[in-house]
DSSP file (Angstrom, degrees, kcal/mol; ACC not computed):
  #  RESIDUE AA STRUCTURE BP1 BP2  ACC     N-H-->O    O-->H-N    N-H-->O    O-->H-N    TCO  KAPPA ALPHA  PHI   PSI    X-CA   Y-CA   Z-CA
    1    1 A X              0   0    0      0, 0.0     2,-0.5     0, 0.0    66,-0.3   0.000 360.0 360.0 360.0 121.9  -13.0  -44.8   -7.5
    2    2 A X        -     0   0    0     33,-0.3    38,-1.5    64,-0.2     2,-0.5  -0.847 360.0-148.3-111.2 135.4  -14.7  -41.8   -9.0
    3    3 A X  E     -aB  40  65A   0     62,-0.9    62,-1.3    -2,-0.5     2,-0.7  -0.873   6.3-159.7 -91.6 110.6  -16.3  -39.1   -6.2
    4    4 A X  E     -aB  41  64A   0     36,-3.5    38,-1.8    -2,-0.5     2,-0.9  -0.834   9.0-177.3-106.8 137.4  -19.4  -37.1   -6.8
    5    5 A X  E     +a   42   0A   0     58,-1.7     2,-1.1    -2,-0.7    38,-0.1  -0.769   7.0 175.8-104.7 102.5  -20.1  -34.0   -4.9
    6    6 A X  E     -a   43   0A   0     36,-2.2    38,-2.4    -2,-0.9     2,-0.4  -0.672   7.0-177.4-111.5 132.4  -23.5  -32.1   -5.6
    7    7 A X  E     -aC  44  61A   0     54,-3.9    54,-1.3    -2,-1.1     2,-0.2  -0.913   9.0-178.7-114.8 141.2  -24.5  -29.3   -3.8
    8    8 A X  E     - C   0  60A   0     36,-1.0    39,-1.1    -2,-0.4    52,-0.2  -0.847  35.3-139.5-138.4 177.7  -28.1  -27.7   -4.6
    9    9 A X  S    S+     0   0    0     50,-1.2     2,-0.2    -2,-0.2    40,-0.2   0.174  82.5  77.8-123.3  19.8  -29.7  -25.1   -3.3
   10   10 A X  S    S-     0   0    0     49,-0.2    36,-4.0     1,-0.2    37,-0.6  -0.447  97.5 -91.6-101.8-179.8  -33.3  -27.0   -3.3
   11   11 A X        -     0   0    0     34,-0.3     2,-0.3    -2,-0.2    35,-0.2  -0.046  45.0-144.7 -70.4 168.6  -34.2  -29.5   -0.6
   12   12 A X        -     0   0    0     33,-0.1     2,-0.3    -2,-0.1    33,-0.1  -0.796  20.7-157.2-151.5 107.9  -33.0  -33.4   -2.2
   13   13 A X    >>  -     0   0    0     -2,-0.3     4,-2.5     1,-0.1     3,-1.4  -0.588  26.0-102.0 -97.7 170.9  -35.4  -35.8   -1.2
   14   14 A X  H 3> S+     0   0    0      1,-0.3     4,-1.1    -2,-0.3     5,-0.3   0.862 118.4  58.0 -33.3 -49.6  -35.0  -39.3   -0.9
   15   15 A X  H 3> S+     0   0    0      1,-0.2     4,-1.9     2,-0.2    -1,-0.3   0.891 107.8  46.7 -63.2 -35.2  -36.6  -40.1   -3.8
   16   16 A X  H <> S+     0   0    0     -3,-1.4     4,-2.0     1,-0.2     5,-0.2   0.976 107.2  53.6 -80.6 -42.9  -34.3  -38.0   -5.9
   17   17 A X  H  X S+     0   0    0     -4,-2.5     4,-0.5     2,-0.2    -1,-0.2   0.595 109.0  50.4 -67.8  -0.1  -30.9  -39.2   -4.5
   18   18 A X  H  X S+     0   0    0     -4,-1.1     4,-4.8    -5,-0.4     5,-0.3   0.829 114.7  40.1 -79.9 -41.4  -31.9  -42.6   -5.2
   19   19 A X  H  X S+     0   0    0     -4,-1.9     4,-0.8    -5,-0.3    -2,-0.2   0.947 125.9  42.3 -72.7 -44.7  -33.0  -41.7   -9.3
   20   20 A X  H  < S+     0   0    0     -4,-2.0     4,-0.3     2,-0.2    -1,-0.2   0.673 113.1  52.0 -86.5 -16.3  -29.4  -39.2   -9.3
   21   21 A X  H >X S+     0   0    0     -4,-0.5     4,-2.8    -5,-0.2     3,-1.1   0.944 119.8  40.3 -73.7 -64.2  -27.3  -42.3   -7.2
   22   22 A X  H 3X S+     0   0    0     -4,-4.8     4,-1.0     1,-0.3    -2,-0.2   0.630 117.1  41.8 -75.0  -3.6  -28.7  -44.5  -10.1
   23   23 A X  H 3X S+     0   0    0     -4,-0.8     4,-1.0    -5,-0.3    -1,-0.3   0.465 113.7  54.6-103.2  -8.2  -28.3  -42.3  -13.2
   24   24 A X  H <> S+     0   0    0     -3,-1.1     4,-2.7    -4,-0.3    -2,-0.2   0.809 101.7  59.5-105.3 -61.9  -24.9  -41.2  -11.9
   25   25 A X  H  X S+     0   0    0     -4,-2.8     4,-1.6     2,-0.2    -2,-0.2   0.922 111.3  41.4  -1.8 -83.4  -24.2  -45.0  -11.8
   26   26 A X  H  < S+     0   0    0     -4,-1.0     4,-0.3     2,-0.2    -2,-0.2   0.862 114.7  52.7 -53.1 -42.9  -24.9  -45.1  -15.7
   27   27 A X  H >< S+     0   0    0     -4,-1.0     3,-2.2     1,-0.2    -2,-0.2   0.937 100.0  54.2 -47.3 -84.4  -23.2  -42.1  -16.4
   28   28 A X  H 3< S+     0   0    0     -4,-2.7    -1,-0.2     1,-0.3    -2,-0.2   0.735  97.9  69.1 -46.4 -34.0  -20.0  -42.7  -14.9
   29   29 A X  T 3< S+     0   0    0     -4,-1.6    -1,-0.3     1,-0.2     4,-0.2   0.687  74.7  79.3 -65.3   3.4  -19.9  -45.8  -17.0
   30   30 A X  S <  S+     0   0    0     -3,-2.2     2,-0.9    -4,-0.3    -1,-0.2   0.991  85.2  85.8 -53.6 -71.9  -19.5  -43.5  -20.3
   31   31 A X  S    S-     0   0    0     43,-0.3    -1,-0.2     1,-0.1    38,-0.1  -0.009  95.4-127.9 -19.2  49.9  -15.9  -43.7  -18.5
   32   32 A X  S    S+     0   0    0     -2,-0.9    -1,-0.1     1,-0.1    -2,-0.1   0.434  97.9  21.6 -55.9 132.9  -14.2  -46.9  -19.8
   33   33 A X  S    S+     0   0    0      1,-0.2     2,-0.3    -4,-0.2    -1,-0.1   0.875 107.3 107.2  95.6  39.7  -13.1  -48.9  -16.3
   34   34 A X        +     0   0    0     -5,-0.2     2,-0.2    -4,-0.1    -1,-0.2  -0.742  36.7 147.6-156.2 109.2  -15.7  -47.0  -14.3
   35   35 A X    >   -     0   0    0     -2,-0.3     3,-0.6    -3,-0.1   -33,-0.3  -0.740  60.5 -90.6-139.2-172.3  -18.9  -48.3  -13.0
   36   36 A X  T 3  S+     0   0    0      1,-0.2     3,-0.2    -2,-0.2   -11,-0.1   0.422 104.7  85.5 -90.8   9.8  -21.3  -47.7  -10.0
   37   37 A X  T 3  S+     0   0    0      1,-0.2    -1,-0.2   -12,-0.1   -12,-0.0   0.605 105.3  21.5 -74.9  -4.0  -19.4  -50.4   -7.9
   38   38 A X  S <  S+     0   0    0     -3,-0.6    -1,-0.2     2,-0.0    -2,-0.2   0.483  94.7 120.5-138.4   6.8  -17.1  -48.3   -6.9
   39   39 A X        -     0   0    0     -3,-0.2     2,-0.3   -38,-0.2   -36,-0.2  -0.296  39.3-167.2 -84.3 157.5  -18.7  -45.1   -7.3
   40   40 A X  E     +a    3   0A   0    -38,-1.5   -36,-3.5    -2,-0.1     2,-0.3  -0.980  11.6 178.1-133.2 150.8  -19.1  -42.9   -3.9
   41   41 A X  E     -a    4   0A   0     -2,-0.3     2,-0.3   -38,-0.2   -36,-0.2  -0.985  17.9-159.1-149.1 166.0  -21.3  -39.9   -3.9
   42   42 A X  E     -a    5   0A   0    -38,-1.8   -36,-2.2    -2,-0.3     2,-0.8  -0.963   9.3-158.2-158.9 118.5  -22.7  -37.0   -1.3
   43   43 A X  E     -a    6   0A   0     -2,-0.3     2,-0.5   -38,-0.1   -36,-0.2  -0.818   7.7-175.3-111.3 105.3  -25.7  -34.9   -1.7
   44   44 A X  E     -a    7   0A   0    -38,-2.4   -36,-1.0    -2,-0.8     2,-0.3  -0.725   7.4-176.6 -89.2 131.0  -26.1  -31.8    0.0
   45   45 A X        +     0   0    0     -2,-0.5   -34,-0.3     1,-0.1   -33,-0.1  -0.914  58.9  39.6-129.0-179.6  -29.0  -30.2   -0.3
   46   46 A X        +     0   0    0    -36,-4.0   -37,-0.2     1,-0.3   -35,-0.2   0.555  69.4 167.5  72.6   9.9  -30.5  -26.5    1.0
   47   47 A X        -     0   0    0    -39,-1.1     2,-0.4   -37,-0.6    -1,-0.3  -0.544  41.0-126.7 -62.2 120.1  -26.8  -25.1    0.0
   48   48 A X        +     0   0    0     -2,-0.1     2,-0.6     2,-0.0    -1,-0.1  -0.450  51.7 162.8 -50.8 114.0  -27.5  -21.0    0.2
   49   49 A X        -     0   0    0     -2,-0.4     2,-0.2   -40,-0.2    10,-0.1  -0.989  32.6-152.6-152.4 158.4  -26.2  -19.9   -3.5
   50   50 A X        -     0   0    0     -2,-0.6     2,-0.4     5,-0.1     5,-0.2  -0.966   8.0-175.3-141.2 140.5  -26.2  -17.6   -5.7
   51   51 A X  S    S-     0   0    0      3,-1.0     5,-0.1     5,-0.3    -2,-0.0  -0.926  80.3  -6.5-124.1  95.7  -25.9  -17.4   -9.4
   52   52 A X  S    S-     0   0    0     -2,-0.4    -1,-0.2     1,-0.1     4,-0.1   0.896 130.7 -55.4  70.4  49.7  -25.9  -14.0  -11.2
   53   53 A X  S    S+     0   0    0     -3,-0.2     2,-0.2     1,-0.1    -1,-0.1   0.517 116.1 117.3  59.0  12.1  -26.6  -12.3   -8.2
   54   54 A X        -     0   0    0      2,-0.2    -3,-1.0     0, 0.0    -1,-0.1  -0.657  61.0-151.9-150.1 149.4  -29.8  -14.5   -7.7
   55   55 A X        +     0   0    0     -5,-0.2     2,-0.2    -2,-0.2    -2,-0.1  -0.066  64.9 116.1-100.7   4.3  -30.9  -16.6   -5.5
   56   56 A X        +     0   0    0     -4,-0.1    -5,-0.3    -5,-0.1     2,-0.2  -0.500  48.0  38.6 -98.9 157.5  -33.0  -18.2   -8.0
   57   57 A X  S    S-     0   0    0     -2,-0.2     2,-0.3   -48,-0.1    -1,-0.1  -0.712  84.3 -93.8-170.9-125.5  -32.7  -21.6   -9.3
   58   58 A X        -     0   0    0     -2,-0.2    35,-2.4    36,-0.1    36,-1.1   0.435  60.0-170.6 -41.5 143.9  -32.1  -24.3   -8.1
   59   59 A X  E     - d   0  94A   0     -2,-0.3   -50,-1.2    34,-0.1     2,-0.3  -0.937   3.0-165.2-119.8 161.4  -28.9  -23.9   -8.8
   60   60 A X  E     -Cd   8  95A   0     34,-3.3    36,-4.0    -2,-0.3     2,-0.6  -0.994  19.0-155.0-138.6 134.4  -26.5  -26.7   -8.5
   61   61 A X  E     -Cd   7  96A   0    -54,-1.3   -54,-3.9    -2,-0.3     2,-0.4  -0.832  15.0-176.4-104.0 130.1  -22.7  -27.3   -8.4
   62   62 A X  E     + d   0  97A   0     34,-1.8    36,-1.5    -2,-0.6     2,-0.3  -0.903   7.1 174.0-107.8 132.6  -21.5  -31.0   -9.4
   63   63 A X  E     - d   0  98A   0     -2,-0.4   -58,-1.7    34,-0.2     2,-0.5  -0.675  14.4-157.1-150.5 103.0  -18.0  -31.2   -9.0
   64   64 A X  E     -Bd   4  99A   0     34,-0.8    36,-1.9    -2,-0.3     2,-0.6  -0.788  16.7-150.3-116.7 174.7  -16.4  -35.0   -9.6
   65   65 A X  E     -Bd   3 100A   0    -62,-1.3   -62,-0.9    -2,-0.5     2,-0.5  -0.765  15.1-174.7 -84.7  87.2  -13.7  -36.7   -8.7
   66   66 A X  E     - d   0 101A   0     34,-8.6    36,-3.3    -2,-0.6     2,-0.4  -0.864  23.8-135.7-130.4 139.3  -12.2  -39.7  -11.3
   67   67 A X  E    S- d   0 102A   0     -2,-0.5     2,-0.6   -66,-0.3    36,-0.2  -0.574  78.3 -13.9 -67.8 103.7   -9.1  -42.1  -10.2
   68   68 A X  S    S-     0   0    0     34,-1.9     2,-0.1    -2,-0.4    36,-0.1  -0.964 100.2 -32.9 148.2-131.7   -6.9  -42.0  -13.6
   69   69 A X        -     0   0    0     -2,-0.6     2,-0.3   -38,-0.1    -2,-0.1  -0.743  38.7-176.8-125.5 116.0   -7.7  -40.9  -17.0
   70   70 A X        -     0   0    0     -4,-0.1     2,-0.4    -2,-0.1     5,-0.1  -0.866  32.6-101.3-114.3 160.6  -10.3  -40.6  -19.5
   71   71 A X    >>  -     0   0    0     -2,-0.3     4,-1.3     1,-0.1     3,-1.2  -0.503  26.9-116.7 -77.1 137.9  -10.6  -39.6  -22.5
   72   72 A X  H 3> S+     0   0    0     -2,-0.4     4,-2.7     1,-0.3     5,-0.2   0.708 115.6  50.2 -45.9 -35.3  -12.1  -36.1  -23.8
   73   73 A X  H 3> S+     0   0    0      2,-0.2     4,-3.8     1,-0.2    -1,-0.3   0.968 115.5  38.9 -53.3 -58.7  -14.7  -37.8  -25.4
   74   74 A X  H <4 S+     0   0    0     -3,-1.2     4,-0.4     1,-0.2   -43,-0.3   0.692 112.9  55.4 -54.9 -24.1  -15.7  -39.7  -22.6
   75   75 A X  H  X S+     0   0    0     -4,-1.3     4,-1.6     2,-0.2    -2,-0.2   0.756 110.2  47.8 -94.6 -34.3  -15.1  -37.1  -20.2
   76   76 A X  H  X S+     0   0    0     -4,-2.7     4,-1.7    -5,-0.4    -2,-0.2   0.966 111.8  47.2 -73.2 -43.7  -17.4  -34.9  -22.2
   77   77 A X  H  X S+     0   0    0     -4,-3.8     4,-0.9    -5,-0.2    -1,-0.2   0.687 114.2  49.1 -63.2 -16.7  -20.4  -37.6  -22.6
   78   78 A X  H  > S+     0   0    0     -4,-0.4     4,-1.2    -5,-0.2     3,-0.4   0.972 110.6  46.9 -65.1 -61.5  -20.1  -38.3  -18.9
   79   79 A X  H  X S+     0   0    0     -4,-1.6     4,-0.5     2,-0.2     5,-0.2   0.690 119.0  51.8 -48.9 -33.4  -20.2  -34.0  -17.7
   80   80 A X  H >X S+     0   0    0     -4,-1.7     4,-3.3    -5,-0.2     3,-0.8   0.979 110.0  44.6 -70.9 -46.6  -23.4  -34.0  -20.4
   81   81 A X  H 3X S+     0   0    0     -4,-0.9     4,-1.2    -3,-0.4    -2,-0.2   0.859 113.3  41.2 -71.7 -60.4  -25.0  -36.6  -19.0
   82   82 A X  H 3< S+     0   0    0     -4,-1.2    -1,-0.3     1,-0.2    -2,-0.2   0.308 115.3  55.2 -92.4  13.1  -25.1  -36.1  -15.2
   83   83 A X  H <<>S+     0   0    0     -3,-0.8     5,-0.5    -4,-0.5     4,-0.4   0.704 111.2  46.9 -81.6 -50.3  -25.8  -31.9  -15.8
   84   84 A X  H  X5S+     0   0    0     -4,-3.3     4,-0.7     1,-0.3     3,-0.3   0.830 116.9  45.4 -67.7 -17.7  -29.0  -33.2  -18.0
   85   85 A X  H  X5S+     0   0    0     -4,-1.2     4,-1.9     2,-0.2    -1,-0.3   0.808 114.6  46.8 -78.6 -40.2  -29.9  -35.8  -14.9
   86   86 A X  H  45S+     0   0    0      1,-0.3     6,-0.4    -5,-0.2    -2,-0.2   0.370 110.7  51.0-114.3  36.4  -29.4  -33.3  -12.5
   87   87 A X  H  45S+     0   0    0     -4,-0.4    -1,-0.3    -3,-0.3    -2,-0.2   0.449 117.0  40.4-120.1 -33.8  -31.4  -30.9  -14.4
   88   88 A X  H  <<S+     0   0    0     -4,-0.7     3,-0.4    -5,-0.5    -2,-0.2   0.963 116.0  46.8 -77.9 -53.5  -34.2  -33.2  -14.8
   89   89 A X  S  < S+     0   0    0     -4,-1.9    -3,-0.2     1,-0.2    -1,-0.1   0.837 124.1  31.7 -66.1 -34.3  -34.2  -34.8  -11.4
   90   90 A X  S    S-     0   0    0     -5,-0.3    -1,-0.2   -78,-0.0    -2,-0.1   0.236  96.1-121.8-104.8  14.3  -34.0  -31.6   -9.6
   91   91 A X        +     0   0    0     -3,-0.4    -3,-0.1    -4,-0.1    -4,-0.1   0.764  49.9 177.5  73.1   8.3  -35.8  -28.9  -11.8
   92   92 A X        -     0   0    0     -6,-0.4   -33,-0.1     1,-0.2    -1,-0.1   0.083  25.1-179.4 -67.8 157.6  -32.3  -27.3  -11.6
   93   93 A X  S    S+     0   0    0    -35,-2.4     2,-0.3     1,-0.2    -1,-0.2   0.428  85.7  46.2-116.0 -18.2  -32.2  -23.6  -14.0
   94   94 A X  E    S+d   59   0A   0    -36,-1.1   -34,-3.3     2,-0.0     2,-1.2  -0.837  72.6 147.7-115.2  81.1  -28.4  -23.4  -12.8
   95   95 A X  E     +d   60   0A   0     -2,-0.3   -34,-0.2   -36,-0.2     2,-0.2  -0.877   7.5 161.9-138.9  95.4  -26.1  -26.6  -13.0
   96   96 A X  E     -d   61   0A   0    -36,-4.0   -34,-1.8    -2,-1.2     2,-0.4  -0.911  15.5-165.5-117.1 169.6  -22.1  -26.8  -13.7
   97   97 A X  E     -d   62   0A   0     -2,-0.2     2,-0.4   -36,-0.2   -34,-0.2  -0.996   3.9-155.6-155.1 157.5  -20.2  -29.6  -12.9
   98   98 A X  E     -d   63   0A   0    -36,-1.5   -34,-0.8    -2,-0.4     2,-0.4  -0.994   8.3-162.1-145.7 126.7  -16.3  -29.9  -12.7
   99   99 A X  E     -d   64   0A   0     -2,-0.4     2,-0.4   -36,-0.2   -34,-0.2  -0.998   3.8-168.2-127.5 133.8  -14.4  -33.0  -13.1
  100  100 A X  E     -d   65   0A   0    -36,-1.9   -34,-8.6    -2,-0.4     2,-0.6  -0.839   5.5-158.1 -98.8 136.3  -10.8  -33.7  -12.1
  101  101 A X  E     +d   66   0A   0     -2,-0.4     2,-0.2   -36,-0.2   -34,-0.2  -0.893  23.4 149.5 -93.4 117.4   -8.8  -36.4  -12.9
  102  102 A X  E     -d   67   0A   0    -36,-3.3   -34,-1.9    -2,-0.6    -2,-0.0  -0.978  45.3-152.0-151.1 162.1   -5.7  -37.6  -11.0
  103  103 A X  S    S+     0   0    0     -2,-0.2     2,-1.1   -36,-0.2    -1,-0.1   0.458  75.4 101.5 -78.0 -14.3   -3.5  -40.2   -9.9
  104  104 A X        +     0   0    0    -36,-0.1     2,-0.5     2,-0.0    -1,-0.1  -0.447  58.7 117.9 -85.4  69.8   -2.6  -38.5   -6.8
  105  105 A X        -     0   0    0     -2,-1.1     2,-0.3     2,-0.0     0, 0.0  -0.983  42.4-164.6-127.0 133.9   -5.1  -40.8   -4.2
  106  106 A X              0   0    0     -2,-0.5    -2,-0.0     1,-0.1     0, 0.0  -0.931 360.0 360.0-101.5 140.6   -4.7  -43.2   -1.3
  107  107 A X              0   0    0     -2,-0.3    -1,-0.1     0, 0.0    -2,-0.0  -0.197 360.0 360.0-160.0 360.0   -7.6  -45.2   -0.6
């Protein structure tokens, strides 16, 4: 079950967590064994940040979660993919995103 957490420091309206719920979906399936059936995700938005001493942005922090292993390749086309969606969907000027992998879950 792969988790995403994005925090922005814009507003996220409806309209965008549906287009980042469904591009997030496609991404994750770069994963092999990983699709949006099982995906869970949580969008905060209005997060106070700062990036370089600035309040400007958006910026956003991405940070997922994925049940396993993947491979670097995969893990790199995945990380590309949901920074350039959540650079498009939110106007972001600021975006990292940090994925762990583990085996260590109960669900």
């Amino acid at each position: 079950m792969p988790f995403i957490d994005v925090k922005a420091s814009c507003p996220i309206s409806q309209e965008q967590e549906i287009r980042l719920k469904t591009g997030l979906g496609k991404a994750v399936a770069l994963i092999p064994g990983k699709d949006e059936s099982r995906l869970m995700l949580r969008f905060a938005g209005g997060c106070s940040m700062w990036y370089a001493g600035s309040q400007e942005g958006p910026i956003v922090m991405a940070e997922a979660a994925i049940y396993g292993h993947a491979t670097q390749e995969a893990s790199s086309a995945f990380g590309q993919e949901a920074v350039r969606l959540l650079q498009e969907v939110l106007g972001a000027e600021h975006v990292y995103f940090k994925m762990e992998q583990t085996t260590d879950w109960a669900f």
